[in-house]
C-alpha positions as CSV (number, residue, x, y, z in Angstrom):
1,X,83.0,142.4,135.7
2,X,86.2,142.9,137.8
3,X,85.2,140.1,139.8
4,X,85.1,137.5,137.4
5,X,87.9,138.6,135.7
6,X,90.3,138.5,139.4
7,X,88.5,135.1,140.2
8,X,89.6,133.4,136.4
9,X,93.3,134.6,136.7
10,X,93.7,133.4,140.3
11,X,92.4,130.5,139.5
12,X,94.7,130.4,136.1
13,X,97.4,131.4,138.3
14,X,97.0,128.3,141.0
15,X,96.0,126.1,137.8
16,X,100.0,126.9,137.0
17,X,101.6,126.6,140.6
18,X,99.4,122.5,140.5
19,X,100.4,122.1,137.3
20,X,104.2,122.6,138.1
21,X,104.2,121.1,141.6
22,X,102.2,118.0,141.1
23,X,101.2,117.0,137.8
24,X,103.7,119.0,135.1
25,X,102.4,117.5,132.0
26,X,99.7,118.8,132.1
27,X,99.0,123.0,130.8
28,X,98.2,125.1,133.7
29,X,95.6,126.9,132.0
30,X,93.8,123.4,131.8
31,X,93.9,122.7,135.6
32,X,92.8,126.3,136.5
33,X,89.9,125.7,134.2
34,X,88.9,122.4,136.1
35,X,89.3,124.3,138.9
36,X,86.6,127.1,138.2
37,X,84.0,124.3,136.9
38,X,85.2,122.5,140.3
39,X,84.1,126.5,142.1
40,X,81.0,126.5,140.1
41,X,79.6,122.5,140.6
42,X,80.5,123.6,144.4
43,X,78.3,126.9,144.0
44,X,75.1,125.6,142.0
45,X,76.1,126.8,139.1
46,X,77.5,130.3,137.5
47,X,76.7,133.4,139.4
48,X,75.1,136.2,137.1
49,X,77.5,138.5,137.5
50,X,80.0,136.5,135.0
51,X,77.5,135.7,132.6
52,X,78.0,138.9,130.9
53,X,82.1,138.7,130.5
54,X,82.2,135.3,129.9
55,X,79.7,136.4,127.0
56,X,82.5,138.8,125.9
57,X,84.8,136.1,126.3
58,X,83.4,134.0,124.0
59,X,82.4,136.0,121.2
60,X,86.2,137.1,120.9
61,X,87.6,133.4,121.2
62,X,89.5,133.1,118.7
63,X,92.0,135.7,120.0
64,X,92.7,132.6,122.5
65,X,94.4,130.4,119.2
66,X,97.4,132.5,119.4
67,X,98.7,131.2,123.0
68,X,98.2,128.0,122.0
69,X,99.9,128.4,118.7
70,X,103.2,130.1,120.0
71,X,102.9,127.4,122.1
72,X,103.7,124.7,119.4
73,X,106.2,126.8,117.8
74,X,107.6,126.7,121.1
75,X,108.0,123.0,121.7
76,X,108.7,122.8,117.7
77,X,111.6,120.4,118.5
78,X,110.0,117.9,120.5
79,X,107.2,118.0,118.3
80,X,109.6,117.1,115.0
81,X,111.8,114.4,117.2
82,X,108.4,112.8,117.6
83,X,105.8,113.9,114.7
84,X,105.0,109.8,114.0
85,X,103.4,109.3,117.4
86,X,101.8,112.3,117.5
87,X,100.4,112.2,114.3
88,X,99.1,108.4,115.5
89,X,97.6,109.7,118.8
90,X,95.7,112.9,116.7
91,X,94.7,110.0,113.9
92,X,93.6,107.6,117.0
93,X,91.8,110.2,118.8
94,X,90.2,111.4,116.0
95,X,88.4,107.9,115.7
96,X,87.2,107.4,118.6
97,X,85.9,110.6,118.4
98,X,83.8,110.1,115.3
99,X,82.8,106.5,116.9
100,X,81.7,107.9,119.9
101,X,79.9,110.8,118.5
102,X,78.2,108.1,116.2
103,X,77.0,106.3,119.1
104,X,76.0,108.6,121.3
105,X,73.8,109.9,118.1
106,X,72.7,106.5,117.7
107,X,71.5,106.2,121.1
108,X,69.6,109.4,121.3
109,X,67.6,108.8,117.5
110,X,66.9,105.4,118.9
111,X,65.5,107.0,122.3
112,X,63.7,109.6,120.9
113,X,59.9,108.5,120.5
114,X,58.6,107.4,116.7
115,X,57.1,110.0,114.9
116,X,53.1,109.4,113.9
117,X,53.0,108.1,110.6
118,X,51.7,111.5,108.0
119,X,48.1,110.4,106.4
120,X,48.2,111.0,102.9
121,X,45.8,113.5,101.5
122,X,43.6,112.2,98.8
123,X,44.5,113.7,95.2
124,X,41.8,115.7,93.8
125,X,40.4,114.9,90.8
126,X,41.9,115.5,87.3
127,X,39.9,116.2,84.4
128,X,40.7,114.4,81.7
């Protein structure tokens, strides 16, 4: 458990020194997240030893909101000199979203083999 937990905060940690040195748009938590899927594509896949922390990880995720919340109120004053684009971008992305998601759902129900047509059962006979 140790483990996993050293190995995601150095790699968190060198997400933040890339993030700074080379491409500082972008959050360093982000690029130390590529960075462990990068480790783990590399590896096969996940070892078993972080399968149960990441468990615990995920069942308390919403703990994680609050970073990313201070960090808005942080940059509160870029955010207002600029709220028209970014509420065009959030709008935008939003859309292509839902059209993507609709396509992709599209192509999957129109994969997926027809179902055998259901035989109706004869109706028993009423008295009358």
């Amino acid at each position: 458990m140790l483990g996993f937990f050293v190995v995601v905060l150095a790699l968190l940690w060198v997400g933040e020194l890339v993030a700074a040195a080379v491409v500082p748009i972008l959050p360093g938590p982000l690029v130390g997240m590529v960075l462990l899927l990068a480790v783990f594509v590399a590896r096969g896949g996940v070892p078993a030893s972080f399968e149960g922390p990441a468990t615990g990880l995920v069942a308390h995720l919403t703990l994680f909101i609050l970073p990313a919340s201070l960090a808005i109120l942080e940059e509160y004053g870029r955010l207002a000199e600029a709220w028209l684009l970014y509420a065009a971008v959030l709008l935008g992305s939003s859309l292509v979203t839902a059209v993507v998601a609709a396509l992709v759902a599209g192509g999957l129900l129109h994969a997926r083999p027809p179902a055998a047509p259901r035989r109706r059962r004869p109706r028993p006979p009423t008295a009358e």
